[in-house]
Backbone as a chain_set.jsonl record, in Angstrom:
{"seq": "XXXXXXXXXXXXXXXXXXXXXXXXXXXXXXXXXXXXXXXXXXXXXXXXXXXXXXXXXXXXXXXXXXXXXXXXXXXXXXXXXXXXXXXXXXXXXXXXXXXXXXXXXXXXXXXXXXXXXXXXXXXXXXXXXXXXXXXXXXXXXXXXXXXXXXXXXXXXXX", "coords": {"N": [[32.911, -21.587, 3.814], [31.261, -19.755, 4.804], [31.903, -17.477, 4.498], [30.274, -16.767, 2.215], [28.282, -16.892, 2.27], [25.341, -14.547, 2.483], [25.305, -11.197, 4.289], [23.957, -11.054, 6.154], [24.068, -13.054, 8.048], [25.532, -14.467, 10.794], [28.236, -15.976, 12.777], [28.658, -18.831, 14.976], [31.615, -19.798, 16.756], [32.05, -23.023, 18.379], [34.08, -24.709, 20.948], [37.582, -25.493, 20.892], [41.236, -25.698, 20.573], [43.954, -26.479, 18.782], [44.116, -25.349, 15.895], [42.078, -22.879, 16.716], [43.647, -20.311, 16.442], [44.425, -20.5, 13.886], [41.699, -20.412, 12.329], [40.995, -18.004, 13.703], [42.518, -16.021, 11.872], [41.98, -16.636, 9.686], [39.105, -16.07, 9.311], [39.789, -13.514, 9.507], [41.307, -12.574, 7.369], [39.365, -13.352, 5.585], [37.272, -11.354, 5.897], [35.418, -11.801, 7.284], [35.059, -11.534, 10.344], [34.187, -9.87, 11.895], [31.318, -11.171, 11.761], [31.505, -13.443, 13.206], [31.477, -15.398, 15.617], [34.056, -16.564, 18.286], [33.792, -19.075, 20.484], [35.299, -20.668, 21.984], [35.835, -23.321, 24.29], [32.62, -24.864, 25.672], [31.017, -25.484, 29.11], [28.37, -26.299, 28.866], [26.617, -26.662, 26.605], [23.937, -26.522, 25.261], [22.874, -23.591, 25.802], [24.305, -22.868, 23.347], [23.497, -24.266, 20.936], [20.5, -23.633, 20.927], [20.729, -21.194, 20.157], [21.526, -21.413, 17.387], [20.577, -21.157, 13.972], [21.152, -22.787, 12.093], [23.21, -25.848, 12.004], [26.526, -26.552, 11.394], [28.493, -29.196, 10.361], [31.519, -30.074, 10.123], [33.658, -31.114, 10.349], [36.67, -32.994, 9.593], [36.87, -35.918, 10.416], [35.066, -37.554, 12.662], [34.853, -39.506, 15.265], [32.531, -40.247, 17.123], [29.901, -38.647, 16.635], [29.079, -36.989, 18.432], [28.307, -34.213, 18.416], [26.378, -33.621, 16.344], [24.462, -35.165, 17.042], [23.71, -34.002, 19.522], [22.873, -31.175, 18.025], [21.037, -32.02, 17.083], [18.908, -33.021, 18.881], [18.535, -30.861, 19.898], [16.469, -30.292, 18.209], [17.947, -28.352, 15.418], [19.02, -27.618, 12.389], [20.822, -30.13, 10.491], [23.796, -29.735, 8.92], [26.222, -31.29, 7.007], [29.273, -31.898, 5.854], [30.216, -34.935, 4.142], [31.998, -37.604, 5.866], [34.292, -39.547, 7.442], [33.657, -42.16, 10.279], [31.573, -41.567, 13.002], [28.904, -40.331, 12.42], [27.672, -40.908, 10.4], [25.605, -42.406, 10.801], [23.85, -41.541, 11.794], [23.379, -38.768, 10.529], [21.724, -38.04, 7.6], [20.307, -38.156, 4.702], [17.69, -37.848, 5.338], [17.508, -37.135, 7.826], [18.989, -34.562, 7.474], [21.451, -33.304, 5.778], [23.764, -33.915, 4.04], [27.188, -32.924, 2.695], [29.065, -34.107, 0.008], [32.679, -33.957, -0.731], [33.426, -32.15, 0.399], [32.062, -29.731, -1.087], [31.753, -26.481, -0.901], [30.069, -24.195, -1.317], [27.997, -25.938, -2.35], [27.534, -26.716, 0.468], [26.639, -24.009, 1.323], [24.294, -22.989, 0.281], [22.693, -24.801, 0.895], [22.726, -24.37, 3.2], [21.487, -21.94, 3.525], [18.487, -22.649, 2.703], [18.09, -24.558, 4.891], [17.827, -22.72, 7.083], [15.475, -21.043, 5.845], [14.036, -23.258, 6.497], [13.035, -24.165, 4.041], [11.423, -27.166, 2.718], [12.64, -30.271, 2.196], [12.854, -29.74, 5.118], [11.19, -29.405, 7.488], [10.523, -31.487, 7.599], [12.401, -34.002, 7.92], [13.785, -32.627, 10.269], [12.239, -33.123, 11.794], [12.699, -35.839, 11.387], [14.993, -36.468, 12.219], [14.929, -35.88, 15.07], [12.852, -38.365, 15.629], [14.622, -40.283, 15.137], [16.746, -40.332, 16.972], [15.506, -40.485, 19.328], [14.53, -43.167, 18.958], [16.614, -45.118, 18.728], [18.912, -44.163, 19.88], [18.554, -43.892, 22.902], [18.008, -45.001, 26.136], [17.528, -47.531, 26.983], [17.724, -48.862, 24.193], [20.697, -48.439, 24.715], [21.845, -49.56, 26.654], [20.702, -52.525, 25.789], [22.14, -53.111, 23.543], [25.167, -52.393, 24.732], [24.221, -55.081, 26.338], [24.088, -57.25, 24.939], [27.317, -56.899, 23.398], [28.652, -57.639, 25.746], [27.744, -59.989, 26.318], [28.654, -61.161, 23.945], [31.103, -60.854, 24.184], [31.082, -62.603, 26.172], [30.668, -65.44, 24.98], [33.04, -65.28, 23.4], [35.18, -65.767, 24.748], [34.481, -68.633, 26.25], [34.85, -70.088, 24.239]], "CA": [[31.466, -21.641, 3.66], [30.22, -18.682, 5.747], [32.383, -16.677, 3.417], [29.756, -17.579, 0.939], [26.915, -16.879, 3.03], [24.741, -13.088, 2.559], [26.508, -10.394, 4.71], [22.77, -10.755, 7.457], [24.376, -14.266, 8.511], [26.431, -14.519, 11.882], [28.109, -17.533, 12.749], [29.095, -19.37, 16.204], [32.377, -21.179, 16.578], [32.679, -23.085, 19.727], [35.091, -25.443, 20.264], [38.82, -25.141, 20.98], [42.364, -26.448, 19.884], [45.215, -26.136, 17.571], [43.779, -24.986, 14.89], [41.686, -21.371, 16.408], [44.478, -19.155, 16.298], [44.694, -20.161, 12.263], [40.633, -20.047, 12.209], [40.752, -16.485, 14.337], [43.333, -15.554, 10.936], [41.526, -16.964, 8.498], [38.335, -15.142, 9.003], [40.459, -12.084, 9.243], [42.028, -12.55, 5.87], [38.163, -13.339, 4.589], [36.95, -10.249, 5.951], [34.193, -11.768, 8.06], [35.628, -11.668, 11.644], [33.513, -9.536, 12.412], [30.264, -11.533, 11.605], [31.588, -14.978, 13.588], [32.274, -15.225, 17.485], [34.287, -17.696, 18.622], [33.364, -18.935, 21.989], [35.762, -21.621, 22.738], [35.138, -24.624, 24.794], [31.483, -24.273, 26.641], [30.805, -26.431, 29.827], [27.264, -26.556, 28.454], [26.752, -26.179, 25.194], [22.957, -26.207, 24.87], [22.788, -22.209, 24.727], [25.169, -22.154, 21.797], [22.633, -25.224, 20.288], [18.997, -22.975, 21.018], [20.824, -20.107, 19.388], [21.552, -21.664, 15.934], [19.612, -21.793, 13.206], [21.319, -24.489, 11.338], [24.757, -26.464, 12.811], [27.283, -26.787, 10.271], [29.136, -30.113, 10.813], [32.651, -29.432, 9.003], [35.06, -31.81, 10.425], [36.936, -34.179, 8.306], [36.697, -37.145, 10.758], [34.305, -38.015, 14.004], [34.388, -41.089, 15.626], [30.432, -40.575, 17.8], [28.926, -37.697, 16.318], [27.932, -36.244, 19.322], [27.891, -32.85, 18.102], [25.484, -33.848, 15.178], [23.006, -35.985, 17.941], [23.387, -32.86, 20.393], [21.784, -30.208, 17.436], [19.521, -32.516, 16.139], [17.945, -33.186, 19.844], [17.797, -29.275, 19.721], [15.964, -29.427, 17.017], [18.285, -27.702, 15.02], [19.099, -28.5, 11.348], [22.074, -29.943, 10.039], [24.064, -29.735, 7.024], [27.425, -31.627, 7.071], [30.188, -32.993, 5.284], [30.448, -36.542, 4.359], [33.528, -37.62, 6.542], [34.191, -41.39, 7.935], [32.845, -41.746, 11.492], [29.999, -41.777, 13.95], [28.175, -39.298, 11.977], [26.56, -41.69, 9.182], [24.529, -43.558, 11.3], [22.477, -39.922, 12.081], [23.453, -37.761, 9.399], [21.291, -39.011, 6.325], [19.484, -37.307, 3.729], [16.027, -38.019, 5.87], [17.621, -36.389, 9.192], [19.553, -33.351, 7.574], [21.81, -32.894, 4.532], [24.994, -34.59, 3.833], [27.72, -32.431, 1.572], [29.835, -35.099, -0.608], [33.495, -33.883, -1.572], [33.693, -30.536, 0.902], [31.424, -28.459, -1.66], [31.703, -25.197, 0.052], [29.252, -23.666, -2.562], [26.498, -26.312, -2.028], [26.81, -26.232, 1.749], [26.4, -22.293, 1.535], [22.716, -23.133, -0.715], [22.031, -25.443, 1.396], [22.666, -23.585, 4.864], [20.248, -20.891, 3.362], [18.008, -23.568, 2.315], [17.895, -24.68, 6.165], [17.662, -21.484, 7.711], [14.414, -20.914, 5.732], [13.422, -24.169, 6.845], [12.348, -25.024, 2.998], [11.281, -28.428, 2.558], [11.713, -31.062, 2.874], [13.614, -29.227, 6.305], [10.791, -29.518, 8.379], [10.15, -33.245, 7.946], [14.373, -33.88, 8.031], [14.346, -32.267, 11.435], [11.308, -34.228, 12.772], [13.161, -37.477, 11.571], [16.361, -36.705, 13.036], [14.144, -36.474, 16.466], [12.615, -39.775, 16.05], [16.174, -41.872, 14.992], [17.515, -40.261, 18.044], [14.346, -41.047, 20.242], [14.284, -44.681, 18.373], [18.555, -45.686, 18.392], [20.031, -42.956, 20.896], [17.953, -43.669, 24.158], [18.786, -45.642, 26.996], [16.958, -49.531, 26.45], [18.413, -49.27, 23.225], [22.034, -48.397, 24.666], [21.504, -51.12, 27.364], [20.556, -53.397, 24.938], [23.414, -53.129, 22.576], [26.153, -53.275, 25.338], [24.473, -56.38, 26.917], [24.555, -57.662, 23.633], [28.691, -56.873, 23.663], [28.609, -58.113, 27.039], [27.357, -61.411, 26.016], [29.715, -61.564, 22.581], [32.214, -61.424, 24.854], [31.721, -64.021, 27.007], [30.791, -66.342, 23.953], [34.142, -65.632, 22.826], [35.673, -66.206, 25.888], [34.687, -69.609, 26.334], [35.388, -70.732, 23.314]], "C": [[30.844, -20.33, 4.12], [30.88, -17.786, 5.142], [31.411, -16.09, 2.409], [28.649, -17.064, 1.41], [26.395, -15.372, 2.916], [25.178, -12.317, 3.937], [25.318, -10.492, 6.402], [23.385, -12.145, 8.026], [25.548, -13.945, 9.361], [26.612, -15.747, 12.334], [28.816, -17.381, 14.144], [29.979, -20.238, 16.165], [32.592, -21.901, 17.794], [33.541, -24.589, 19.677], [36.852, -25.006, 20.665], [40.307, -26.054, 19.979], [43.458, -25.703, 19.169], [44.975, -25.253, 16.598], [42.631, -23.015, 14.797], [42.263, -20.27, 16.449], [44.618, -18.705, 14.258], [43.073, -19.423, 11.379], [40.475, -18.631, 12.346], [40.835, -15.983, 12.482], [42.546, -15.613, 9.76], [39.991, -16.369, 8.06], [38.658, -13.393, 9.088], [41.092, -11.653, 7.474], [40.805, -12.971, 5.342], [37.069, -12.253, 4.531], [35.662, -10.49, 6.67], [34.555, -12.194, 9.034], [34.716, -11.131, 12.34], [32.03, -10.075, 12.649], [30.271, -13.199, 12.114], [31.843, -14.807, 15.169], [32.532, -16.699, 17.667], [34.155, -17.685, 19.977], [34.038, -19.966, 23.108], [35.132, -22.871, 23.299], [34.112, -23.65, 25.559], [31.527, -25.701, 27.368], [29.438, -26.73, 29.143], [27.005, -26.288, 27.482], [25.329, -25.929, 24.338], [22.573, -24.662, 24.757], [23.094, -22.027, 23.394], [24.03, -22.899, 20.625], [21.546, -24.05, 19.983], [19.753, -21.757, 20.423], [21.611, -20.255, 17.838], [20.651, -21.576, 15.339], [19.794, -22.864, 12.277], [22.82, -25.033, 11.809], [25.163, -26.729, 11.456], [27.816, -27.683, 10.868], [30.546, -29.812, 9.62], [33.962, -30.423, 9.378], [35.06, -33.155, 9.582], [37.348, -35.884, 8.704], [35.977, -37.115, 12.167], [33.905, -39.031, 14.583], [33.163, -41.046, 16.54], [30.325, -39.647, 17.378], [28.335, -37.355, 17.071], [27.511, -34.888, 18.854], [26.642, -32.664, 17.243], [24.059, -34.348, 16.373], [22.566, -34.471, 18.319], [22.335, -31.955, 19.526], [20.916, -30.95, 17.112], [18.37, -32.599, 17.467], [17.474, -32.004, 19.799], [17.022, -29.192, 18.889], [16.328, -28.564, 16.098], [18.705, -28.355, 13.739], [20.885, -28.93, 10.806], [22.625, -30.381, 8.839], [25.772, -30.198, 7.737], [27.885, -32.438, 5.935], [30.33, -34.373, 5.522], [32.163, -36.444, 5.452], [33.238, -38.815, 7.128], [33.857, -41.23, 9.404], [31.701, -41.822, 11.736], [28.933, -41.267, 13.192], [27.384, -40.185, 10.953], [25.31, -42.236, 9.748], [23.195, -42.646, 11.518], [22.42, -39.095, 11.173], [22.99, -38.022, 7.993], [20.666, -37.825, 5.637], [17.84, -36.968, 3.957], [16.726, -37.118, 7.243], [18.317, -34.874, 8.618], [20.123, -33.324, 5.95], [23.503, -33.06, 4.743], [25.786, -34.024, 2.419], [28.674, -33.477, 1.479], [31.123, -33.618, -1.016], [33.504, -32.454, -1.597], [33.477, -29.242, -0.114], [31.602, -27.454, -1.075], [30.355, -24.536, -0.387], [27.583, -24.213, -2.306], [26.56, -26.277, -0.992], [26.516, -24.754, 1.967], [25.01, -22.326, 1.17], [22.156, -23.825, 0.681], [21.732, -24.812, 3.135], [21.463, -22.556, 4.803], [18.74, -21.045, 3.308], [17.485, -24.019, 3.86], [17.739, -23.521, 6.764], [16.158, -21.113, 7.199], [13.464, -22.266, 5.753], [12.09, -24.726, 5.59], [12.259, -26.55, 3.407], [12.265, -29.175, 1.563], [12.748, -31.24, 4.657], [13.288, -29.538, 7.361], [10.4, -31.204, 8.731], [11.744, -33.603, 8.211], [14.518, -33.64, 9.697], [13.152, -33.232, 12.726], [11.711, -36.028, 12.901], [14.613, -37.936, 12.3], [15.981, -36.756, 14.45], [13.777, -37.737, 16.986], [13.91, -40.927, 15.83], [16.563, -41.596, 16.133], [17.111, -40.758, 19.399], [14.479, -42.675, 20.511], [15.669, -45.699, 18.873], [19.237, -45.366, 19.007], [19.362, -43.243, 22.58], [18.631, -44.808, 24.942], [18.531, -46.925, 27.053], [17.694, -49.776, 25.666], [20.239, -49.4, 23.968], [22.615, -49.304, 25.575], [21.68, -52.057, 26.36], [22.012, -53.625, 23.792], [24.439, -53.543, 23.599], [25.834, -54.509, 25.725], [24.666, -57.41, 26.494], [26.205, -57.283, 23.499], [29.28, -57.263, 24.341], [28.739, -59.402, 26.446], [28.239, -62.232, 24.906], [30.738, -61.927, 23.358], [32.757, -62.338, 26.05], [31.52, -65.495, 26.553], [31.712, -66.653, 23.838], [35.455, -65.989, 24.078], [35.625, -67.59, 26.17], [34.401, -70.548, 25.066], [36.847, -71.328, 23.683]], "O": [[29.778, -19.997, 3.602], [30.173, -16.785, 5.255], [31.679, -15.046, 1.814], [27.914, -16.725, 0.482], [27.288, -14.684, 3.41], [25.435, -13.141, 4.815], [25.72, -10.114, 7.502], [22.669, -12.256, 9.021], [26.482, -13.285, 8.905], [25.716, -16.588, 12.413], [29.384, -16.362, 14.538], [29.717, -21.359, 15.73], [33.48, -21.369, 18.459], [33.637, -25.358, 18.721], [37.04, -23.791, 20.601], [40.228, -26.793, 18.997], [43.662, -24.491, 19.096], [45.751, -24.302, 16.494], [42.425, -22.271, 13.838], [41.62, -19.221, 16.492], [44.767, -17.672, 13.606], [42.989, -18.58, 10.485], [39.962, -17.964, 11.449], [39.844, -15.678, 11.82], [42.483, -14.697, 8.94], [39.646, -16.202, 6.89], [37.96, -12.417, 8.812], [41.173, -10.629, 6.797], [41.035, -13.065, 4.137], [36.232, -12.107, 3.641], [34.832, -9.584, 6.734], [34.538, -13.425, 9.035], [34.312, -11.691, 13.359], [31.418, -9.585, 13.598], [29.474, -14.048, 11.713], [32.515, -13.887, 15.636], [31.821, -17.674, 17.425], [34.313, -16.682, 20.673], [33.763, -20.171, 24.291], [34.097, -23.372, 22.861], [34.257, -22.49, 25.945], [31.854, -26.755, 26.822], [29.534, -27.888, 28.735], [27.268, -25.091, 27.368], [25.284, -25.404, 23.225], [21.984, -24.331, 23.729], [22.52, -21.364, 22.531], [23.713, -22.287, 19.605], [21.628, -23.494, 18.888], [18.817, -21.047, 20.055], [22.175, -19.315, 17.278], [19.605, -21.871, 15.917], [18.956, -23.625, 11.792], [23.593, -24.082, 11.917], [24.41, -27.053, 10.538], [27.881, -27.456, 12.076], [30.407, -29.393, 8.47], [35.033, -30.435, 8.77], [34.219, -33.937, 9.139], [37.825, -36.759, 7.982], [36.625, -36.394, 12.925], [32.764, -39.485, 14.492], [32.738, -42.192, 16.691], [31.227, -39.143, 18.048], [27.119, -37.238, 16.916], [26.334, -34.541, 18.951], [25.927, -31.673, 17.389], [22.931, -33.857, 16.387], [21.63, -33.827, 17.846], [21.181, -31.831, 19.935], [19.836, -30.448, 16.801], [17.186, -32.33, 17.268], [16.265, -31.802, 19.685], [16.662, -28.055, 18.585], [15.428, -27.836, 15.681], [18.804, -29.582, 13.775], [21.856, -28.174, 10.785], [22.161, -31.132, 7.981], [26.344, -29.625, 8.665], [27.292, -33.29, 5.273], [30.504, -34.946, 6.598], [33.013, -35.57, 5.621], [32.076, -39.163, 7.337], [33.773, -40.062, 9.784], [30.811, -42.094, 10.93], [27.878, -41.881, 13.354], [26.196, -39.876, 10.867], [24.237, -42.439, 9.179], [21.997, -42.918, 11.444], [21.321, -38.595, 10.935], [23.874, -38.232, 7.163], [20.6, -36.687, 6.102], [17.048, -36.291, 3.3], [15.964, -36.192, 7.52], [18.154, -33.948, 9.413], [19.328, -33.324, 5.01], [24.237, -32.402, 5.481], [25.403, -34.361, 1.299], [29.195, -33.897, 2.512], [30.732, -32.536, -1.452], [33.545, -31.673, -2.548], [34.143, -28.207, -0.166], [31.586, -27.959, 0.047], [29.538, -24.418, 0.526], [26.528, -23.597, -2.154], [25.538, -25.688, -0.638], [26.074, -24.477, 3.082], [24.358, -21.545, 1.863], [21.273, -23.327, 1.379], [20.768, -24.882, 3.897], [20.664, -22.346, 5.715], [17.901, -20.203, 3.628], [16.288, -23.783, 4.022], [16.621, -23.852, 7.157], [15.429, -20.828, 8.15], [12.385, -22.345, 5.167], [10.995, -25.264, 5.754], [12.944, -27.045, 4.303], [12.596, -28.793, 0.441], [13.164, -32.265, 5.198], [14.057, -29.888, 8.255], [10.116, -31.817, 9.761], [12.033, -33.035, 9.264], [15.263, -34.364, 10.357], [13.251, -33.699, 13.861], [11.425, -36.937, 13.68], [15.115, -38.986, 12.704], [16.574, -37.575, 15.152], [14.04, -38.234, 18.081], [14.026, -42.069, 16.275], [16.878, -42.627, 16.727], [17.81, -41.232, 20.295], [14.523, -43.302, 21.57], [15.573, -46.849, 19.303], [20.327, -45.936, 19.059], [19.931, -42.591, 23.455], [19.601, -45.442, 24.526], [19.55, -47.598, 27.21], [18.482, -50.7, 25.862], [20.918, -50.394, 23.711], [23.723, -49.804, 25.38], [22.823, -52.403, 26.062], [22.593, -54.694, 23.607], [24.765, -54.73, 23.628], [26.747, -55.331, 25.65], [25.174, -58.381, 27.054], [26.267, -58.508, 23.601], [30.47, -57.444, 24.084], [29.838, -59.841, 26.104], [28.487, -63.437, 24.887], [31.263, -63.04, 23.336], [33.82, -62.661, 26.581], [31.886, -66.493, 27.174], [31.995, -67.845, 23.965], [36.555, -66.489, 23.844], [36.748, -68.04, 26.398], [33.77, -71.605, 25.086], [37.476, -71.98, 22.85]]}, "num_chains": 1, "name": "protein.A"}
């Protein structure tokens, strides 16, 4: 994707694992190494958040979507791949922009698309605020376990 992207675009990878020695390689062999910093794991990760302008979500499975909650509380926009996981429940076509069937092509439009905070970007990023406000807070997350709580002591004395 960031391959894809106009040569004024710099990207942030943070994050660790298996896989950034092949990443390091792979923007070496695309010729934009120079225009990405990887930053590894961060204990805090809200700098790396306030210095995006749009979060790419790119993995091909996430069971909570924290990474997706985290930018959206920033206020930051996001454009991700469909993928099974936590991520549906926040990642909609009203909170951000959901690529079907790892387009590379349309998330590159669409990253540009977010970055100039076309519409309908700025309403998208105000609704991913309120689902998170609304579904993500702490009554609600109460409420749900005590509700799990309670299932399970239904099924218990059964």
């Amino acid at each position: 994707v960031f391959a894809l992207l106009p040569a004024a675009f710099q990207g942030l990878v943070a994050g660790g694992g298996p896989d950034a020695p092949v990443l390091h390689a792979y923007a070496r062999e695309l010729g934009i190494a120079d225009r990405i910093r990887f930053v590894g794991l961060l204990d805090d990760p809200l700098p790396a958040y306030q210095a995006m302008s749009v979060f790419c979500f790119v993995s091909r499975y996430e069971p909570f979507g924290l990474t997706v909650a985290e930018a959206m509380a920033c206020e930051v926009p996001v454009v991700g791949f469909s993928c099974p996981g936590g991520t549906g429940e926040i990642l909609t076509s009203d909170t951000g922009e959901v690529i079907q069937d790892r387009d590379v092509q349309r998330m590159a439009m669409v990253v540009q698309s977010a970055c100039r905070r076309d519409p309908p970007w700025p309403a998208r990023i105000a609704n991913a605020r309120q689902r998170l406000d609304e579904r993500f807070n702490w009554d609600h997350s109460v409420a749900k376990l005590a509700a799990l709580y309670q299932s399970m002591l239904e099924q218990d004395s059964r």
